[in-house]
C-alpha positions, -999 to +999 in steps of 0.1 A: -843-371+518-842-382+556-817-362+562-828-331+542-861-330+564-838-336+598-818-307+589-846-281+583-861-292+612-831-282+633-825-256+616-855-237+623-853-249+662-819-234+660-830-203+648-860-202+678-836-211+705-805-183+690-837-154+687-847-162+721-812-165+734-802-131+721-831-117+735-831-128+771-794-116+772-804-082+756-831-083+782-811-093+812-783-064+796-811-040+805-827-051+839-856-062+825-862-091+843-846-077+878-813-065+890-786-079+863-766-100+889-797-119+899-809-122+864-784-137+852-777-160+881-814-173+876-817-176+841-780-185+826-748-197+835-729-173+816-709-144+835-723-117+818-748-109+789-724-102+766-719-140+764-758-147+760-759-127+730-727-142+714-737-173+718-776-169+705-757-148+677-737-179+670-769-204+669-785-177+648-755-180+621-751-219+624-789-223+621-787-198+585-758-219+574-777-254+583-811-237+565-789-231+531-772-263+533-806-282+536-821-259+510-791-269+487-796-307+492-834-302+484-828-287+450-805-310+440-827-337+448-853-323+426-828-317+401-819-354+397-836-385+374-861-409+389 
């Protein structure tokens, strides 16, 4: 059960992190938070904003998966004898 409760937990900071990641580079894509060289200098390493989004899009999708996977393991520990 451990590892059921570790996996939501991450889950749901993965999720966080990949929606925050996806909009700082949607907001650094429009020049939101200054001129787009400068912006993206200061708040990423990536070299351009395509690559934020991808990889916030990424954490988004891993997170999903994780969240089904721990909602799978819970059910089936519910399902089973004491």
């Amino acid at each position: 059960m451990f590892f059921t409760h570790l996996g939501r937990v991450i889950a749901v900071l993965a999720l966080a992190l990949g929606v925050m990641r996806v909009v700082l580079g949607v907001l650094i894509a429009e020049d939101f938070l200054g001129p787009y060289e400068a912006a993206l200098a200061r708040y990423t390493r990536a070299s351009n904003a395509g690559e934020v989004i991808n990889t916030g899009i990424y954490a988004v999708l891993i997170s999903i998966a994780l969240g089904i996977l721990t909602e799978i393991s819970y059910a089936l520990k519910s399902l089973k004898a004491p």
